[in-house]
NUMAR-399978 format. One line per 2 residues: their letters; for each residue y, z, x of C-alpha. Coordinates in steps of 0.05 Angstrom, whole numbers, plus 5000, padded with zeros to 4 digits. Each point is the difference from the previous one (the first is absolute). Layout:
# residues N
A = Y Z X ~ ...
***
This chain:
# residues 613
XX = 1389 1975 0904 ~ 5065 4967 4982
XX = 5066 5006 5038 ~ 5025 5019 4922
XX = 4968 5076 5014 ~ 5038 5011 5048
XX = 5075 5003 4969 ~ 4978 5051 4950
XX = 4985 5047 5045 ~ 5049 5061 4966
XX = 5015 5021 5073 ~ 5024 4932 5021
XX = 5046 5000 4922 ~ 5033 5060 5022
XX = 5007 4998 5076 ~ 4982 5050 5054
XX = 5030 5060 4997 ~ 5050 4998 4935
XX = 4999 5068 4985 ~ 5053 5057 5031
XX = 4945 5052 5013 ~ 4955 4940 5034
XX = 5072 4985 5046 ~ 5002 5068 5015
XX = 4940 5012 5034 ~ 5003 4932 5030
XX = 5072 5026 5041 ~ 4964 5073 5016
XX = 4940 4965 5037 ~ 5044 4951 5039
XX = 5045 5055 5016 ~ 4941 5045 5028
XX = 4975 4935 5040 ~ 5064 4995 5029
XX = 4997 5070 5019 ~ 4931 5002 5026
XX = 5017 4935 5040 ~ 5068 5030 5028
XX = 4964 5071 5024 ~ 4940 4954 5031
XX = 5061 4959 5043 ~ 5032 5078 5014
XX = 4947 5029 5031 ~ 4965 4942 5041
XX = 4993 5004 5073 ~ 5031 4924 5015
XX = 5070 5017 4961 ~ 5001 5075 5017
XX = 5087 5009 5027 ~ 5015 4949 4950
XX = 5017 5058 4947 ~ 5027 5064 5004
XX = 4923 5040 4998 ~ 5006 5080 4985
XX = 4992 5028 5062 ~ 4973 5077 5026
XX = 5037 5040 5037 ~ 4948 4992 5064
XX = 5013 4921 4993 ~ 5081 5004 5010
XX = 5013 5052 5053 ~ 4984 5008 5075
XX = 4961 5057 5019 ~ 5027 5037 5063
XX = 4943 5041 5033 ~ 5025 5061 5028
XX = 4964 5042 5040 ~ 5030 5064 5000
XX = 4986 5034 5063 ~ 5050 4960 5023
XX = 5042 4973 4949 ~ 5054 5075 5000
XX = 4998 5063 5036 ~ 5036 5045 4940
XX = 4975 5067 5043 ~ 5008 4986 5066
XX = 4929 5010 5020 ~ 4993 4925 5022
XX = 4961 4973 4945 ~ 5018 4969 4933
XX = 4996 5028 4941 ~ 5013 4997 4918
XX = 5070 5034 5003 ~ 5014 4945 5051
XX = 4972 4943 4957 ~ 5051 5025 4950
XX = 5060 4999 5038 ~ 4986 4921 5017
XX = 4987 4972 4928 ~ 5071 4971 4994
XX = 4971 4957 5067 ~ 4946 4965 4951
XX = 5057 4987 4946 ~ 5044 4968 5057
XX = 4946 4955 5029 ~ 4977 4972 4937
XX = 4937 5033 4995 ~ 4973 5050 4937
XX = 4931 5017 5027 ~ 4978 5032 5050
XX = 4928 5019 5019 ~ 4990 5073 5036
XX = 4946 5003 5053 ~ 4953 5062 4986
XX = 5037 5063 4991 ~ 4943 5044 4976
XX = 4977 5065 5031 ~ 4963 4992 5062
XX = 4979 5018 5068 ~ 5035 4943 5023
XX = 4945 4975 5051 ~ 5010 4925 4973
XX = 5082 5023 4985 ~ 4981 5006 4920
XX = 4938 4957 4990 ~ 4955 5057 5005
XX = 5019 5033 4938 ~ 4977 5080 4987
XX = 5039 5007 4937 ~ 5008 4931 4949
XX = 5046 5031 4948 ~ 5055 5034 5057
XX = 5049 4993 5044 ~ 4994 5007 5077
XX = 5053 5054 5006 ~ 5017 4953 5075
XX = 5037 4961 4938 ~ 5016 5051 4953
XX = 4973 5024 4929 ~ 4983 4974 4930
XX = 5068 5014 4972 ~ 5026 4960 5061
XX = 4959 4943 4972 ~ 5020 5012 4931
XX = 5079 4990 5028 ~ 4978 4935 5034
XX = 4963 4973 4935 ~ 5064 5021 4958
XX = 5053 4978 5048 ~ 4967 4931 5009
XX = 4995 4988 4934 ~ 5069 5018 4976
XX = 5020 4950 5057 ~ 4951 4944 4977
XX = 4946 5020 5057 ~ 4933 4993 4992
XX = 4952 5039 5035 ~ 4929 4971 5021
XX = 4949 5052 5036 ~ 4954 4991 5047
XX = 4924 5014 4972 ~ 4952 5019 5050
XX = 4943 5007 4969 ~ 4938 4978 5049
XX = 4993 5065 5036 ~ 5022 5069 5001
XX = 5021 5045 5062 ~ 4948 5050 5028
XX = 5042 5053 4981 ~ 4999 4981 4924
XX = 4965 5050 4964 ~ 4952 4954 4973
XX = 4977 4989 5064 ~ 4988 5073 5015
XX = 4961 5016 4942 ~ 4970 4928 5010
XX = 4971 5028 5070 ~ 4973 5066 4958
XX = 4971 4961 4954 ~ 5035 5032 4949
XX = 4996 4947 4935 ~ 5029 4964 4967
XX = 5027 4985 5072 ~ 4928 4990 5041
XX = 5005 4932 4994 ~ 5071 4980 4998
XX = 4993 4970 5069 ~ 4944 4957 5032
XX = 4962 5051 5036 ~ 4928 4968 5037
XX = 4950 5042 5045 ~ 4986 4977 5065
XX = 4938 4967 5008 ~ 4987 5009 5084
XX = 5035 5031 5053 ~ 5018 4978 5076
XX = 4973 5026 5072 ~ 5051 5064 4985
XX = 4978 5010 4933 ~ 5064 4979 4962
XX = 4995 4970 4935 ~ 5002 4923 4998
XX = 5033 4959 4941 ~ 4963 4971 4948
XX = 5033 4929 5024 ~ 5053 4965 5036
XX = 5059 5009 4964 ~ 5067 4997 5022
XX = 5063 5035 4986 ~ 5066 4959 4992
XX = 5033 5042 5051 ~ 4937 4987 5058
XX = 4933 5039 5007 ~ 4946 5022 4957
XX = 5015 5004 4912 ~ 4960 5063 5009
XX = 5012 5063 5023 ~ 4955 5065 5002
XX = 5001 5061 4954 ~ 4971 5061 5032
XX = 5005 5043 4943 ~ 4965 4945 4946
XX = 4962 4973 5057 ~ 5024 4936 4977
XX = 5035 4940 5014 ~ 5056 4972 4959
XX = 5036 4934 5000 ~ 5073 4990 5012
XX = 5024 4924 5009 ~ 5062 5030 5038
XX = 5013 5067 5036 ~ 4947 5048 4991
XX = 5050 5039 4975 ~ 4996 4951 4938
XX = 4948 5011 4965 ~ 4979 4939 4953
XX = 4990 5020 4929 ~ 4937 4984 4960
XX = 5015 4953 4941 ~ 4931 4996 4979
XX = 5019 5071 4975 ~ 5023 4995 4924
XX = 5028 5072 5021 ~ 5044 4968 5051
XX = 5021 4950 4969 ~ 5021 5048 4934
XX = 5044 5027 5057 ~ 5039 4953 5032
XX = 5021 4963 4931 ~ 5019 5075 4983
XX = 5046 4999 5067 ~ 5030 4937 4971
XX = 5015 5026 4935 ~ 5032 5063 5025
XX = 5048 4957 5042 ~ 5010 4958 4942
XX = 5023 5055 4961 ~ 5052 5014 5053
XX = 5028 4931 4980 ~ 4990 4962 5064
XX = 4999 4920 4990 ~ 4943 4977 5030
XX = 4949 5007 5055 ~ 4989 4959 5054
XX = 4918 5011 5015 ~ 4977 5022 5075
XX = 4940 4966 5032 ~ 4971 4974 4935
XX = 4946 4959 5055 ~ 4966 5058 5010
XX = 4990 5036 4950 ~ 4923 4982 4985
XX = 4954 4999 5048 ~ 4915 4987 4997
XX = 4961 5053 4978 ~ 4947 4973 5048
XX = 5017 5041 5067 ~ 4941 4970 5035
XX = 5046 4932 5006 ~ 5040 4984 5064
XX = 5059 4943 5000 ~ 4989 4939 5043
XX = 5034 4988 5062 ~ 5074 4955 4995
XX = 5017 4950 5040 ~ 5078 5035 5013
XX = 5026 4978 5065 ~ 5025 5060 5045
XX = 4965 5060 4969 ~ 4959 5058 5019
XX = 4931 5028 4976 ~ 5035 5057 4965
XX = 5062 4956 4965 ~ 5002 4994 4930
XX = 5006 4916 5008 ~ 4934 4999 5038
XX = 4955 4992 4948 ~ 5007 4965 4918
XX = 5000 5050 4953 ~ 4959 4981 4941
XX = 4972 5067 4982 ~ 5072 5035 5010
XX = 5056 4953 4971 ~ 5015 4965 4945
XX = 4939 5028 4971 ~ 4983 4998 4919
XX = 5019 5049 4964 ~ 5072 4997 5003
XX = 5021 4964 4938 ~ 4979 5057 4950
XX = 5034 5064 5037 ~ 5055 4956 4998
XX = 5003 4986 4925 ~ 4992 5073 4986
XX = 5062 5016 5032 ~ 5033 4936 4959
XX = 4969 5038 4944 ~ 5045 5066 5025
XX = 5062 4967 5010 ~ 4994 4965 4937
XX = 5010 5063 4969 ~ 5067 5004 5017
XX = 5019 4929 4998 ~ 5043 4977 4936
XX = 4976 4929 4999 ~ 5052 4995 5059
XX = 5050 4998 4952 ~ 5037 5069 5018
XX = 5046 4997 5073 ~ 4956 5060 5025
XX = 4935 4983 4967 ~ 4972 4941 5037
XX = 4940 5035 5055 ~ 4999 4946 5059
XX = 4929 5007 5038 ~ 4998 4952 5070
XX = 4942 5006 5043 ~ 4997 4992 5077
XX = 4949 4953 5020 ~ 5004 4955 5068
XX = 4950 4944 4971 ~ 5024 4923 4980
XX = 5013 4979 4934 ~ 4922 4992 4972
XX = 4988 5066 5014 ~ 5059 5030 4985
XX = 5019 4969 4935 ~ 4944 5031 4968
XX = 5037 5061 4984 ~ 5048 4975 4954
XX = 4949 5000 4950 ~ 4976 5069 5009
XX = 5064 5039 4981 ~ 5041 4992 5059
XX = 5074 4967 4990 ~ 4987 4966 5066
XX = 4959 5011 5071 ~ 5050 4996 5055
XX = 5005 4930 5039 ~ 4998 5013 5067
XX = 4999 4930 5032 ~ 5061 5000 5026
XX = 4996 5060 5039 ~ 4959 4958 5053
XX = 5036 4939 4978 ~ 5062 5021 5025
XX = 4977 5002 5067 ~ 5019 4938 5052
XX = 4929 4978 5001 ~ 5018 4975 4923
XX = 5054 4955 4998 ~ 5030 4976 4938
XX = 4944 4945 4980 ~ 4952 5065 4999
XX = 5049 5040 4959 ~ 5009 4947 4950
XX = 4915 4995 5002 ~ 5009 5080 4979
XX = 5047 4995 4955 ~ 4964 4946 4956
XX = 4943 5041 4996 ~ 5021 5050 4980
XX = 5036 4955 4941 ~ 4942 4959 4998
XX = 4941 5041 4984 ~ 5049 5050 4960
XX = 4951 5014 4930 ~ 5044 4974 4934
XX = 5046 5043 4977 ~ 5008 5048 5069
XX = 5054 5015 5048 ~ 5005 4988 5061
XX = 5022 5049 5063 ~ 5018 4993 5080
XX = 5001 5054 5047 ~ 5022 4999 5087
XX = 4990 5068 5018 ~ 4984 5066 4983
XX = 4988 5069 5037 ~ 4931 4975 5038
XX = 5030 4918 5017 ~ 5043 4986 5050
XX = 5080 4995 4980 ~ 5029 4926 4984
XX = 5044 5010 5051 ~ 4954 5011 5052
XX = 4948 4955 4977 ~ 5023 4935 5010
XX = 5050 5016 5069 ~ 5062 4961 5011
XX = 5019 4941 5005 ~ 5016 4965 5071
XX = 5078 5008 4981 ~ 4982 5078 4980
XX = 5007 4989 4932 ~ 4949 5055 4955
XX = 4969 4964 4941 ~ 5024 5061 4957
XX = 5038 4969 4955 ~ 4952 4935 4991
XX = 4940 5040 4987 ~ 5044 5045 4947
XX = 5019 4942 4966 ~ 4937 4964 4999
XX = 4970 5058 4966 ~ 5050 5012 4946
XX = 4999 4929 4983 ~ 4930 4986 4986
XX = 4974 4999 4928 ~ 4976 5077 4992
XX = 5017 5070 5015 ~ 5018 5014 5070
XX = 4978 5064 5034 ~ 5050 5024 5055
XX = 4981 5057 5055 ~ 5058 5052 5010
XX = 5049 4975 5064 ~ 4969 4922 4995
XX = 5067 4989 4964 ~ 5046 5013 5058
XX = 4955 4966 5050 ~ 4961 5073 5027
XX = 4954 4985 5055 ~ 4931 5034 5021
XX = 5010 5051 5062 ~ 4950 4978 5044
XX = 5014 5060 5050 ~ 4966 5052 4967
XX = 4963 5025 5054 ~ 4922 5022 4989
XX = 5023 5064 5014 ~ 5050 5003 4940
XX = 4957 4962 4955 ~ 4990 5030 4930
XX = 4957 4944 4966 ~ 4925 5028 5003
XX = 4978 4924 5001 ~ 5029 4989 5070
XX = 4985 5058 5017 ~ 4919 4989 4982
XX = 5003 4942 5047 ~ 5028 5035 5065
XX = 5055 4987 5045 ~ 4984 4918 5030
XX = 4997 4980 4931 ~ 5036 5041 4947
XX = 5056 4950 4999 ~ 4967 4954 4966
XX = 4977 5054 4941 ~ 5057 5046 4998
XX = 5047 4993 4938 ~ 5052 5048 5019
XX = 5049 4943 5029 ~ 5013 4969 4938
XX = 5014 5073 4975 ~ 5051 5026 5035
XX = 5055 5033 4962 ~ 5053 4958 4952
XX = 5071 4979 5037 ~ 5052 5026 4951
XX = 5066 5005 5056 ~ 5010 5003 5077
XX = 5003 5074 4983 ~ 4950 5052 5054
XX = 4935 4994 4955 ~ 5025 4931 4973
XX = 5016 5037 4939 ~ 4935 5014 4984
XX = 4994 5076 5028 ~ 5036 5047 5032
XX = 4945 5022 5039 ~ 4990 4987 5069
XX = 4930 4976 4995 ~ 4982 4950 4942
XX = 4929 5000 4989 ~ 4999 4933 5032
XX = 5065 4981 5047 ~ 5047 4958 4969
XX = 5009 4921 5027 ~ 5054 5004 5059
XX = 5029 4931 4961 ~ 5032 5053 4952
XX = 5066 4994 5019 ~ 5008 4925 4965
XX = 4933 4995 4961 ~ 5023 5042 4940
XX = 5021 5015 4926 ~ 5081 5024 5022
XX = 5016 4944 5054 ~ 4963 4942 4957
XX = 5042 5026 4934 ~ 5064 4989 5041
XX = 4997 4935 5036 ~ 5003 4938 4957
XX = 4929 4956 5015 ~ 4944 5043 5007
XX = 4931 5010 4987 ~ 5010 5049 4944
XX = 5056 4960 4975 ~ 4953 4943 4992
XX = 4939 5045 4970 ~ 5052 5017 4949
XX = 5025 4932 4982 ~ 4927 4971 4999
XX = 4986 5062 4954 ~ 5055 4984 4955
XX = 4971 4918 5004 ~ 4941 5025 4976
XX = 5033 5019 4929 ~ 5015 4930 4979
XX = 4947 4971 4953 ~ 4972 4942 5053
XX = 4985 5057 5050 ~ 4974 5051 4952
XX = 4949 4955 4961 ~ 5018 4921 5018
XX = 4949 4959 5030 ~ 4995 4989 5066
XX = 4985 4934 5037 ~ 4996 4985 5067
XX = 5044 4949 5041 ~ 5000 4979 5069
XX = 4950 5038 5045 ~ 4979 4992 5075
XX = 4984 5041 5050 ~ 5066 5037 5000
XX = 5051 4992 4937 ~ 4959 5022 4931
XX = 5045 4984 4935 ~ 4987 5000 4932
XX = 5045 5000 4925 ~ 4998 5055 4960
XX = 5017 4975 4932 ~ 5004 5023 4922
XX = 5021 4954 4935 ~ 5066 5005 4988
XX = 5022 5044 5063 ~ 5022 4970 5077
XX = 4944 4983 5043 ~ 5001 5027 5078
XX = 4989 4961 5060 ~ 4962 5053 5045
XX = 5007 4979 5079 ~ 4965 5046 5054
XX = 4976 4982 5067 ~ 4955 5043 5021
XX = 4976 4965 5059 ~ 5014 4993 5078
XX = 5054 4943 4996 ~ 5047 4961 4965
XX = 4975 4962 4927 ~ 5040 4949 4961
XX = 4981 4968 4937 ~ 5036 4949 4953
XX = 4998 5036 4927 ~ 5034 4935 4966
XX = 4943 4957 5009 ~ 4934 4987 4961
XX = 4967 5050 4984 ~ 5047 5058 4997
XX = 5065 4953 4974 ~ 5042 5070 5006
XX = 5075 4973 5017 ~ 5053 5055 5015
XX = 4999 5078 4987 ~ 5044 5058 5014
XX = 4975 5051 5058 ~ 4983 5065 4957
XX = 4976 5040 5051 ~ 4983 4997 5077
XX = 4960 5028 5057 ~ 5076 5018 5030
XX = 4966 4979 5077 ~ 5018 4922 4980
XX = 5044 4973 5054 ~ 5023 4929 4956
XX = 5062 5028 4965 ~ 4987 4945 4938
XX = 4947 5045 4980 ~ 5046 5055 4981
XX = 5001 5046 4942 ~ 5020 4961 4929
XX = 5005 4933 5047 ~ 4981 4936 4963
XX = 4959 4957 5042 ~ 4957 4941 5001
XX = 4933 4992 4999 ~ 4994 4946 5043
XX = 4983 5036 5063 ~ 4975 5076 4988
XX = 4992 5022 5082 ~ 4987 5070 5020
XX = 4982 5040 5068 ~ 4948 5054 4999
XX = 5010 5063 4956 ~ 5046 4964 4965
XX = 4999 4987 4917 ~ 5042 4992 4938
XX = 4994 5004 4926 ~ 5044 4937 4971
XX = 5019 4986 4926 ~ 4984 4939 4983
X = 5054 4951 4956
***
């Protein structure tokens, strides 16, 4: 074959791509690789804060957990109710928050104060009515609130009437709980469970029917009675509970107890012995629970109520149409994880509810932290959480330090500078602390009370429960009662809303500035990397492409920890102080003071957020 062929090729003669409609297509296919190449670099993982992503509601607020026993007396019977909830949402609106999550306020005998529901779709009139809650939903949402439930949905109270027909054997509702027979009897003749199970809250996870000559299970009080979800019947039910709450225009639920919601089927198996340090026989925490927790099952039940709240869910496109669904789980990231892909926005990270605690200083908070970024699935968000209504308060948690500074403020503003949405328990803002004098006499929590009087310290929740510190009023302006339901912290007089509001550096006043922080662009979706660490001072930069990066500086430890940020690797010069714990005794580090980055030193409890040049 000659070279000669060759130049007559007519493709060659006329060149590649002469024709208009040829040029055309030629643009549209590079444009659409362009596109497909630019949406690729949007949405991966390693360049996620470098451009403005669309964000959900859940992903941009804090979530303030009230729990409303104690959150505003509005009768004067010494317990919190709706009506009071109502006449605090301008609080919310002032501290920078438009969540909050309400603790169960369902119908109920109140044995577990609300967990042990007898009635799913009402109120407890101890709170008020349904057209009370209809106010609340309407009022928060003409002021921007949102309005996240709490879900209980592992076990009914004994007084549900489910339950009663369930002990007639009345269907459908025979088997809507896990009923067993007993198999032997002891020297006295009384019935003997069909294993070793243990509640949560001590003793046996069965008690005795006389009338069905039964037992059923309850993982908590026996006044909780644990559901059957092996039921399609039950099942039908709760997602109907969800949708009838749904339709009352709440914005999201945040899931009770999802661990145990499935349990074996085969009753014949008992759980192995633990090896938890200081426990007895008839503690939860003495044995593993393989049979019990965590068990399969859960990841369907929990898609079906995705299913329901997808129903009223615009694509997240409408301000009131976005259904948020977290889940309470105490379990690290491999385990917990898992339910982002079964229809939950996110499973509640807990790690730093123990982390906060002195045995973790800040090289084991940074080791928490980066897992939970670490082993974060593509394309989810992440969360942080310090207390809630059965943890110990920040405040109390970690003590003071050896100058009597509280680590408040530090804690505050490590959590609403991470990478995530923070979850804040009612009071943690203005430094509340647990009551630890609650005698065993006045205790109201049935899990120290299960335990008995040497050791229901340890169990009972009602110190980190007391009621919220609005003034240095009689009844801290929570009631006008003489009695709260629980008594109020004698710290009222200067640990609350009216006194911190006045005075110029406070805790609030910090809550609300970090709050405000959290706004700009590097704070709401930047990256975050981490900067010096040792055993006391944790720091990181929270940056986004074309915004300022923030120098975060917090020593969380037991004394003093100085860093040079100039050097290799950080190379961070000069900033302006943004923000500060207000406890910092070196006046350079003042409020909109430039300093250098030479020398970063701070005491214990002490921290500041600083914009970087």
């Amino acid at each position: 074959m000659s070279d000669a062929s060759s130049d007559d090729d007519p493709i060659k003669k006329r060149g590649f791509c002469t024709k208009k409609r040829c040029l055309v297509l030629l643009a549209a296919c590079v444009t659409i690789s362009l596109a497909t190449a630019l949406a690729v670099v949007l949405v991966s993982d390693h360049l996620r804060g470098h451009f403005p992503p669309e964000q959900k509601w859940w992903q941009k607020t804090i979530v303030y957990q009230i729990y409303p026993r104690s959150f505003q007396d509005s009768d004067d019977d010494g317990i919190g109710d709706l009506k009071g909830i109502i006449s605090r949402l301008d609080y919310f609106k002032e501290l920078g928050v438009s969540a909050i999550w309400i603790s169960p306020i369902y119908e109920s005998p109140m044995k577990d104060f609300g967990y042990d529901i007898s009635n799913f779709t009402n109120i407890d009139k101890m709170f008020g009515t349904l057209d009370d809650f209809d106010d609340l939903i309407e009022e928060c949402h003409d002021k921007g609130l949102r309005v996240i439930m709490d879900f209980v949905p592992n076990h009914t109270s004994d007084q549900h009437p489910w339950f009663k027909k369930s002990v007639e054997r009345i269907d459908p509702y025979t088997d809507y709980y896990i009923w067993t027979n007993s198999t032997r009897e002891d020297e006295n003749g009384k019935p003997i469970p069909p294993n070793n199970w243990l509640s949560i809250f001590g003793g046996s996870a069965w008690a005795w029917n006389v009338e069905r000559q039964q037992f059923y299970y309850h993982a908590f009080i026996k006044e909780q009675v644990d559901l059957n979800y092996n039921n399609p019947a039950v099942r039908e039910e709760m997602k109907n509970v969800v949708r009838f709450w749904a339709q009352k225009g709440i914005d999201g639920f945040r899931v009770d107890a999802i661990s145990t919601l499935f349990e074996t089927t085969n009753l014949t198996l008992s759980e192995p012995r633990s090896n938890a340090n200081d426990t007895k026989p008839n503690e939860w925490e003495y044995l593993d629970h393989p049979y019990t927790y965590n068990y399969p099952g859960v990841d369907d039940v929990i898609q079906e109520w995705r299913k329901v709240l997808d129903e009223f869910d615009d694509n997240h496109k409408s301000f009131f149409r976005s259904k948020f669904m977290v889940v309470e789980i105490y379990m690290p990231p491999k385990v917990r994880n898992k339910f982002y892909k079964n229809g939950a926005d996110m499973p509640f990270n807990m790690d730093l509810v123990d982390g906060t605690k002195p045995e973790c200083d800040a090289l084991c908070m940074k080791k928490l932290i980066a897992e939970e970024y670490d082993t974060l699935p593509e394309g989810e968000w992440p969360n942080f959480v310090m207390g809630n209504h059965d943890r110990n308060r920040i405040t109390s948690k970690r003590g003071n330090t050896t100058e009597g500074k509280k680590y408040t403020n530090a804690l505050n503003m490590l959590l609403l500078t991470l990478r995530g949405t923070p979850t804040t328990y009612y009071g943690d803002e203005l430094g509340m602390e647990d009551l630890d004098t609650i005698s065993y006499n006045d205790t109201q929590d049935p899990f120290g009370l299960n335990v008995g009087p040497e050791r229901y310290q340890k169990f009972s929740r009602d110190p980190e429960r007391t009621p919220m510190q609005w003034s240095d009023e009689p009844g801290a302006g929570f009631t006008n009662f003489s009695e709260p339901w629980l008594p109020i912290n004698d710290n009222y007089n200067t640990i609350n809303v009216e006194v911190m509001n006045s005075t110029e550096i406070t805790q609030i006043k910090v809550y609300q500035k970090l709050a405000e922080l959290r706004q700009e662009p590097s704070f709401l979706y930047g990256r975050l990397e981490f900067s010096y660490v040792d055993t006391d001072m944790i720091s990181y930069v929270r940056k986004a492409s074309g915004y300022p990066s923030y120098l975060v500086v917090i020593n969380v430890g037991t004394k003093e920890s100085s860093t040079d940020f100039s050097k290799d690797p950080y190379n961070l010069k000069e900033g302006t102080v943004v923000v500060s714990t207000g406890n910092i005794d070196n006046t350079d580090y003042g409020l909109n003071k430039a300093i250098k980055l030479k020398k970063v030193a701070l005491k214990p409890a002490e921290g500041l957020v600083i914009k970087l040049s």
